[in-house]
N, C-alpha and C positions, 0 to 999 in steps of 0.2 A: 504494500500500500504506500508504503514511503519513497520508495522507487517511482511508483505510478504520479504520483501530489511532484516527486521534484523534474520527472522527467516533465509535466505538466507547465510546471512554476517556469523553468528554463524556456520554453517554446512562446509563453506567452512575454516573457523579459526580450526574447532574439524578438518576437514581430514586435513589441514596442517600440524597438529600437530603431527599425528601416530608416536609413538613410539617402530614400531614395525622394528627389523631389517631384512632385505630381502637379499635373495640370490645375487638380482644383484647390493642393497647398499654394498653389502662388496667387489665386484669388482674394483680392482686397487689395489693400494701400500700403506701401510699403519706402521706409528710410533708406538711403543706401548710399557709405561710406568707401571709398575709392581710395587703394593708395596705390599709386604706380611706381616703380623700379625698374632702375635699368642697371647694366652690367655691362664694363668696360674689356674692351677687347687689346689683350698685350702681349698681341702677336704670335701666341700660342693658344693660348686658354681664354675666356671668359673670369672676370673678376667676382664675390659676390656681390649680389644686389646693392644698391642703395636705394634711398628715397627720391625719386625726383619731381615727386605731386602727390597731393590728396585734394580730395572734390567731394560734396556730397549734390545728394537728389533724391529726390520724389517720383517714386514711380506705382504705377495702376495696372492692376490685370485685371479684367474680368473673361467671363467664359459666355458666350453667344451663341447657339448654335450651336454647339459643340466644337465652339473651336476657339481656341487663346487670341486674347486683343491684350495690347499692353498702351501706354501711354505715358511716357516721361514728362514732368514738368512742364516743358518751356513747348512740350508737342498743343499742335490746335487741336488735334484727332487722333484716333486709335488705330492701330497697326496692328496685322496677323500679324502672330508668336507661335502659331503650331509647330513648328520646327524648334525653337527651342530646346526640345527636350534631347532632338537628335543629334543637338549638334555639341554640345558639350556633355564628349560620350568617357572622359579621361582619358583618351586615347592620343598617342600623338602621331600626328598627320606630317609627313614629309614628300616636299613640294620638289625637283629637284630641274634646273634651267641649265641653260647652256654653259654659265661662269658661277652660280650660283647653288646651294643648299638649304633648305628652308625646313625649318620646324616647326605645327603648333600643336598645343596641347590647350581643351581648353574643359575645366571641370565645373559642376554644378552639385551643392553638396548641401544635405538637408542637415543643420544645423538640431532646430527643433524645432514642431511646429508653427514656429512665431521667427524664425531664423534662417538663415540660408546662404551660403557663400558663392562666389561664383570667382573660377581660376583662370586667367588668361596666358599664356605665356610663348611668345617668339620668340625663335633666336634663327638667324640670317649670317652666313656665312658665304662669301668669295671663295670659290675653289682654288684659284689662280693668283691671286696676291692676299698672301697670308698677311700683311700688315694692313689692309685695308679699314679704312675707318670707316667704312661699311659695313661693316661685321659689327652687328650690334645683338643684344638680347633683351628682353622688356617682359617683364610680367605685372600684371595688373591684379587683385584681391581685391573684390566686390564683398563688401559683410552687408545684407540686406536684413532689416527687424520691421515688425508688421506693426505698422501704427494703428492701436486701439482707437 
């Protein structure tokens, strides 16, 4: 019986827990804190990050039809978001050009129901001249809280 109660207890702690964010947790009004980083290229390596911005904003989702609308601040009107969920899969995507290498990675992470993070992150490298000040990397950290 004691077996049965915590094998129980355990399954219903794991589904609490999902971290996955869904079309109708992002429904409502929500804060959202921006800090951007970049990372210096020295000829070999990337540096770590620093800070090179923070921003905040105001953003809207609701659900129409069955389908995601968002709206930022400073927007007149509301924008399909359906894609959203597929596009910040933690995966990272490399892009690759003629003189060129491109990486991105971009996450979407359910904090708690009132929370939610969102991970941007490029890095762009020059095949062909390794000292290029072209060669950058930049990641961006979205903290979004659901305004009561």
């Amino acid at each position: 019986m004691k077996k049965v109660f915590s094998i129980g207890l355990v399954s219903l702690f794991l589904i609490g827990c999902d971290k996955t964010v869904t079309k109708e947790m992002l429904v409502g009004d929500w804060k959202c804190e921006a800090i951007e980083y970049k990372s210096t290229w020295d000829g070999n390596n990337f540096g770590e990050f620093t800070i090179n911005g923070t921003h905040e904003a105001s953003i809207k989702y609701k659900n129409k039809n069955n389908s995601l609308y968002v709206r930022k601040q400073d927007d007149r009107g509301w924008h399909e978001a359906n894609d959203l969920l597929d596009k910040y899969t933690n995966e990272t995507k490399t892009f690759e050009g003629d003189d060129y290498i491109a990486k991105s990675t971009k996450t979407l992470r359910k904090i708690n129901d009132n929370k939610f993070l969102v991970i941007e992150e490029y890095e762009n490298i020059q095949k062909y001249d390794k000292d290029s000040s072209s060669n950058k990397k930049d990641k961006t950290e979205v903290t979004c809280t659901r305004i009561k």
